[in-house]
N, C-alpha and C positions, 0 to 999 in steps of 0.2 A: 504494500500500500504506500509506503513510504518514496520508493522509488518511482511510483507514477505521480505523485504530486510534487518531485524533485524537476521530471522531465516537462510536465503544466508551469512551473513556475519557471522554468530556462525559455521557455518559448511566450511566455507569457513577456519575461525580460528584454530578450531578445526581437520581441516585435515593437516593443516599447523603443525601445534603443532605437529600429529600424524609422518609426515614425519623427523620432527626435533628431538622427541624422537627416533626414529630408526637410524637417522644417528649417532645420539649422544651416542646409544648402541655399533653399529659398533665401531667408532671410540675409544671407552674407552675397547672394546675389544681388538682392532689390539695395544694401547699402552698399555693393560695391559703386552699385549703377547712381546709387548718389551721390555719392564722393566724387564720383567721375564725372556728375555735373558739378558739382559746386568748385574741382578743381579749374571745370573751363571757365568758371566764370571767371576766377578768381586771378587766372590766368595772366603772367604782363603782355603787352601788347607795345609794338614798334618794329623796327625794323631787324634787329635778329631776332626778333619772335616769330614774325611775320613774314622772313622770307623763306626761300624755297618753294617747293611744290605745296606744302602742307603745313598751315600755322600751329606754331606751339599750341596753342587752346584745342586745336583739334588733332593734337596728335595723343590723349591720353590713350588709354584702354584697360582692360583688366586680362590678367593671366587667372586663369580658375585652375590650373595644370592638378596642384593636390586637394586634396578634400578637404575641407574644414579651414580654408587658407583661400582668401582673395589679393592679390597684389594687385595694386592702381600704379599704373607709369608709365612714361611717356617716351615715343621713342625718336624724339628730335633733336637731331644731334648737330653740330657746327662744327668745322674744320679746324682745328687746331695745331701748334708745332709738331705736336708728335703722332698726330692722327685726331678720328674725330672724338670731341665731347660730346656729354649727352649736356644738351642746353639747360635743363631743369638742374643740373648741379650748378651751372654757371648762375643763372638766374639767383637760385636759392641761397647761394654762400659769396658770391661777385668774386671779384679779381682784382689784382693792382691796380688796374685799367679800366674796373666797371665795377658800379657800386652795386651791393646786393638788393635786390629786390625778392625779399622774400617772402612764400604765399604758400608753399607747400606746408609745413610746421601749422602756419595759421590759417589754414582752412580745416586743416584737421580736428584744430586746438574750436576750431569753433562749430564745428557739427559732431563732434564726438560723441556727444550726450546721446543726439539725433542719429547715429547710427545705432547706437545700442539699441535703442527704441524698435525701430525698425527693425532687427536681430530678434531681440525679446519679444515681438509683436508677430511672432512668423511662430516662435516656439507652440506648441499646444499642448499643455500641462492637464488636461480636462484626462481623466482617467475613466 
């Protein structure tokens, strides 16, 4: 008797788990996909932003490659001495030659809250 109410409660576990992995995919989607606006917004704008093929603001994206893990960034890069930079380091931290404008740190520092929301608001905790 023991061992069939062992094997009801691993499956019971285990579909629990199942349901909470998929809300938890959703919800780091729907805030990837936020971040990823509010990083174009927040975006600088001019002329190493803005040239090339594709402006810095529209070159974010997300990597979903592993589970439970979204990465936001960007892949616009500028030609540099030793090959190319990715612009969003230049941007974010400046150089001798160009002052920082920084927006990645603080766009984050300001919808944080509002991601987790969005995270927490995907969960389904109803049993």
């Amino acid at each position: 008797m023991r061992h069939q109410f062992d094997l009801n409660a691993d499956n019971l576990i285990q579909g629990l788990s199942d349901t909470l992995n998929e809300d938890l995919e959703r919800g780091l989607d729907k805030a990837a996909a936020r971040a990823m606006e509010a990083l174009r917004d927040a975006s600088p704008r001019g002329e190493l932003a803005d040239s090339g093929e594709k402006p810095y603001r529209d070159s974010w994206y997300v990597k979903d490659r592993y589970k439970k893990v979204r990465y936001i960034t960007n892949d616009k890069y500028v030609d540099g001495p030793d090959g190319p930079i990715p612009l969003k380091m230049l941007l974010e931290y400046g150089t001798e030659e160009m002052p920082a404008q920084p927006h990645i740190q603080k766009t984050y520092d300001a919808i944080e809250d509002e991601l987790a929301e969005i995270i927490l608001g995907e969960i389904n905790l109803d049993l």
